[in-house]
MDTraj code that builds the backbone (N, CA, C; nanometers):
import mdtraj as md
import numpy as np

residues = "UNK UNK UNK UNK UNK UNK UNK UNK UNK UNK UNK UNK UNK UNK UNK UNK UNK UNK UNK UNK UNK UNK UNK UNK UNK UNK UNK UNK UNK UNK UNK UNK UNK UNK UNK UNK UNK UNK UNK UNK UNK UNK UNK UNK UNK UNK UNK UNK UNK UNK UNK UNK UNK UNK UNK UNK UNK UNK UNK UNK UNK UNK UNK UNK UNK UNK UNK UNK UNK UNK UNK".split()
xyz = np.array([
    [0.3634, 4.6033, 1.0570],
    [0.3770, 4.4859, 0.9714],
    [0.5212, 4.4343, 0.9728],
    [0.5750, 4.5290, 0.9480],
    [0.7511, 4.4746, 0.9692],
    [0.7862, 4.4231, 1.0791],
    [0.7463, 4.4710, 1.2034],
    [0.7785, 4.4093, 1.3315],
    [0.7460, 4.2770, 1.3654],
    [0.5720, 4.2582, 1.3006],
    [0.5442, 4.0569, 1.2858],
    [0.6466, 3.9764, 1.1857],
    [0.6838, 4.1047, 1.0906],
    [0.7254, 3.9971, 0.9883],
    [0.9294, 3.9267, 1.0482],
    [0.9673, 4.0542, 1.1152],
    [1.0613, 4.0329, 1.2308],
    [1.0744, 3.9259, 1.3154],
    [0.9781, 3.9286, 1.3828],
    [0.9177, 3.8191, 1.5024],
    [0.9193, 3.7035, 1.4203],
    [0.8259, 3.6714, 1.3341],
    [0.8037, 3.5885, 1.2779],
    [0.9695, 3.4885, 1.2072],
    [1.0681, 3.5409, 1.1899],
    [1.1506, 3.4949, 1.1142],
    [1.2531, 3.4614, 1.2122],
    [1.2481, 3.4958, 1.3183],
    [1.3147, 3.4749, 1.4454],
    [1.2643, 3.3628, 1.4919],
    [1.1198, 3.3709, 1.4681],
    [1.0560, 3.2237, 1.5669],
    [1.0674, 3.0942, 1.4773],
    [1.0991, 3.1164, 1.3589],
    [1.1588, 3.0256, 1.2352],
    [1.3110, 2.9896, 1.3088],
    [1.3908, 3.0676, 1.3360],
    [1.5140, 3.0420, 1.2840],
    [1.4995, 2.9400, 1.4474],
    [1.4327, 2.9671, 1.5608],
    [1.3997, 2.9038, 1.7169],
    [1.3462, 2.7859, 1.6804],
    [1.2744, 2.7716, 1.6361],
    [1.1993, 2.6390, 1.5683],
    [1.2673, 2.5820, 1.4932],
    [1.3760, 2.5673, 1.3800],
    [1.4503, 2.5577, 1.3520],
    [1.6121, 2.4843, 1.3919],
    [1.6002, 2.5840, 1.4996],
    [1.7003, 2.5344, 1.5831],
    [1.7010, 2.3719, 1.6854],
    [1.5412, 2.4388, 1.7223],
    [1.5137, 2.3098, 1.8072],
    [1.4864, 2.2109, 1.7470],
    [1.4520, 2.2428, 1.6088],
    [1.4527, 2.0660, 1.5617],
    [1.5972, 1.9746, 1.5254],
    [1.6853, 2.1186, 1.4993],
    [1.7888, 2.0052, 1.4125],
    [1.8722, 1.9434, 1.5375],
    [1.8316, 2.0144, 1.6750],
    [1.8790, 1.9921, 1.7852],
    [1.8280, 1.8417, 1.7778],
    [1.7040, 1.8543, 1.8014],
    [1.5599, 1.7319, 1.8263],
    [1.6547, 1.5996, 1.7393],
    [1.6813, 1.5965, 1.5897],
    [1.7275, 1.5477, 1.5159],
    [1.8621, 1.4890, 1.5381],
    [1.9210, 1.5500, 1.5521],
    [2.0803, 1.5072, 1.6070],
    [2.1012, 1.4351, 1.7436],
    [1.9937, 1.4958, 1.8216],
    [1.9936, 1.4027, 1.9671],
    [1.8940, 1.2740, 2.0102],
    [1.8491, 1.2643, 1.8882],
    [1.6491, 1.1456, 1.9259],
    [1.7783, 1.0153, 1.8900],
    [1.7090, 0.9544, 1.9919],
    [1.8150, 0.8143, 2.0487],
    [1.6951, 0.7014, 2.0362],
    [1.6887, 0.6023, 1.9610],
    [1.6362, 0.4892, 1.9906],
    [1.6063, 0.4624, 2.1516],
    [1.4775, 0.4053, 2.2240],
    [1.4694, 0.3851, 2.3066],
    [1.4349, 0.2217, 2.3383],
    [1.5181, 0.2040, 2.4121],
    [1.4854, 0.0205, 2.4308],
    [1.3376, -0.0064, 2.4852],
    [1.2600, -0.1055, 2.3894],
    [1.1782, -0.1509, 2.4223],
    [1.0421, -0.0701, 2.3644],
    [1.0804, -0.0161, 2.2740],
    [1.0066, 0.0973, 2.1929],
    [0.9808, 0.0745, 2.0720],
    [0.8383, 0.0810, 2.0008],
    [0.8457, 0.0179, 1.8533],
    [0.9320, 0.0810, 1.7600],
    [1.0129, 0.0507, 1.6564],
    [1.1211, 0.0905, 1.5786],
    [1.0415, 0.1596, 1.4890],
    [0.9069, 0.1470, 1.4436],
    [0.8923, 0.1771, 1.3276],
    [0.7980, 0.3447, 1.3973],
    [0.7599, 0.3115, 1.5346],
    [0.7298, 0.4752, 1.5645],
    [0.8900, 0.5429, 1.5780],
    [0.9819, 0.4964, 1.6295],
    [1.1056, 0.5765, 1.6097],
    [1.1007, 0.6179, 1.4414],
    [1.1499, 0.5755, 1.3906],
    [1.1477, 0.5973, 1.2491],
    [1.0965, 0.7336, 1.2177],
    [0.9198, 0.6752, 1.2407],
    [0.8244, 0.7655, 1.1958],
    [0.8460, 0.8780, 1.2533],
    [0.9334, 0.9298, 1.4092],
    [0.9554, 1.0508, 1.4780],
    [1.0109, 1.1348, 1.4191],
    [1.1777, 1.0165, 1.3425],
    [1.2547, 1.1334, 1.2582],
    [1.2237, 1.1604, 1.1195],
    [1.1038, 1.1160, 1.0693],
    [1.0563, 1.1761, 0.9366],
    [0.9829, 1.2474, 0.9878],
    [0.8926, 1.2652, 1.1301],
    [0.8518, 1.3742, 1.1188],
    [0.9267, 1.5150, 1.1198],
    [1.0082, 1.4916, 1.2067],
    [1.1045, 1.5840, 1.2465],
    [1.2041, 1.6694, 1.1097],
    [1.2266, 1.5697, 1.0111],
    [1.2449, 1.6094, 0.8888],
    [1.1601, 1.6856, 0.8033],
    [1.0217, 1.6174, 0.7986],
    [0.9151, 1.7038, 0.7157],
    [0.9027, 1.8400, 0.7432],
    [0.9301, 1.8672, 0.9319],
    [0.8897, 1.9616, 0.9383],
    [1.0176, 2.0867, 0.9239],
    [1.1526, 2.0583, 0.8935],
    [1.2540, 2.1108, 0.8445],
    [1.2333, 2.1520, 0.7506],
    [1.1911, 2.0280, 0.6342],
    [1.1514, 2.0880, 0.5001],
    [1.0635, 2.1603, 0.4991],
    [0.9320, 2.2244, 0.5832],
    [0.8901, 2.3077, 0.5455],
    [0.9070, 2.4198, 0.6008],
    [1.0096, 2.4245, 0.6795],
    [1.0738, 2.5686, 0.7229],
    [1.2235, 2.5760, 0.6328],
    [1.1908, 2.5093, 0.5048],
    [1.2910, 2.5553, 0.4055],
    [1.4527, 2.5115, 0.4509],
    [1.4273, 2.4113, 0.5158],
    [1.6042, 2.3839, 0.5753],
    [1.5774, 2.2066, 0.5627],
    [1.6179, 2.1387, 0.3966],
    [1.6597, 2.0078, 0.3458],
    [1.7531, 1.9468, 0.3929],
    [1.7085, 1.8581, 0.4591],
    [1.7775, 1.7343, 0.5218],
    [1.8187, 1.6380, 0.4421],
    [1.9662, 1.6415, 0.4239],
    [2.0142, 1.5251, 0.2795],
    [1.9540, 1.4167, 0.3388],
    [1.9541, 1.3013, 0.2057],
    [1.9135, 1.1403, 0.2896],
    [2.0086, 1.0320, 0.3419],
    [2.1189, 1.0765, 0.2710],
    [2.2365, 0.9991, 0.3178],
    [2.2565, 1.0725, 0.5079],
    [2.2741, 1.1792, 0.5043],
    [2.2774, 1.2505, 0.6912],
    [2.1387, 1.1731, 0.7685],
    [2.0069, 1.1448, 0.6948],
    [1.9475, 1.0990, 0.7653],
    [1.9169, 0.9474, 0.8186],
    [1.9959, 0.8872, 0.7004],
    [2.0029, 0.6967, 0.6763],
    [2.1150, 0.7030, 0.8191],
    [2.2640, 0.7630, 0.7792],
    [2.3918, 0.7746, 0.8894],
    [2.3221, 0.7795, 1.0267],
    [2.2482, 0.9292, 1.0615],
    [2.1807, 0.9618, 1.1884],
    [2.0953, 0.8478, 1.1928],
    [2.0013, 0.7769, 1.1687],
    [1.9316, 0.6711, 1.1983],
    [1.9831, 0.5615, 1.2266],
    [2.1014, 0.5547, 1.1797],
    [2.1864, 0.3912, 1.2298],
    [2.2322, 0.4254, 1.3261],
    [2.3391, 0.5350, 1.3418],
    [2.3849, 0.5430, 1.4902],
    [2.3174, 0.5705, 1.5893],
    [2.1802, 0.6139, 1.6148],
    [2.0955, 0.5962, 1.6865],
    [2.0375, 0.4473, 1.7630],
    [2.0474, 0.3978, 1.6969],
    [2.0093, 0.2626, 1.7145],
    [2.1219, 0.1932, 1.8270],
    [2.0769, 0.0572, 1.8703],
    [2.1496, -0.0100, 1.9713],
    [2.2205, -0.1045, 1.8675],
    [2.2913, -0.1198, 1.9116],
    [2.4370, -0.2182, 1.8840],
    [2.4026, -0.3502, 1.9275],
    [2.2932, -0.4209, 1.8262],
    [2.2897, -0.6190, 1.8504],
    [2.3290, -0.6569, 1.7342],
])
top = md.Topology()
chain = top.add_chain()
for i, resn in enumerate(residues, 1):
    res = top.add_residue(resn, chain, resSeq=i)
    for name in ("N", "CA", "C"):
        top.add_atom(name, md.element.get_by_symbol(name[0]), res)
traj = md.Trajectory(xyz[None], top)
């Protein structure tokens, strides 16, 4: 039991990792609907919050503008 519960908190902290990665690097893509961008990084957030790691909203409003193209 200890050894899943091991595994298990490791594959949290991997999952974890790769999102805030996912998060910090998801770039607006030209020619792409804005409002599925959007919807990518709330998903990407929701699923932070439920591996217990809160994404302020001000870091996520900032990260969402500079993502975006410059018109």
């Amino acid at each position: 039991m200890e050894s899943i519960e091991r595994r298990y908190k490791e594959s949290d902290k991997v999952e974890t990792k790769n999102l805030m990665s996912k998060l910090a690097n998801t770039k607006y893509e030209e020619g792409r609907n804005m409002i599925e961008h959007l919807m990518r990084l709330m998903d990407i957030v929701a699923k932070l919050n439920k591996l217990k790691v809160p994404i302020d909203s001000t870091y996520l409003v900032y990260n969402t503008i500079d993502c975006l193209p410059f018109e």
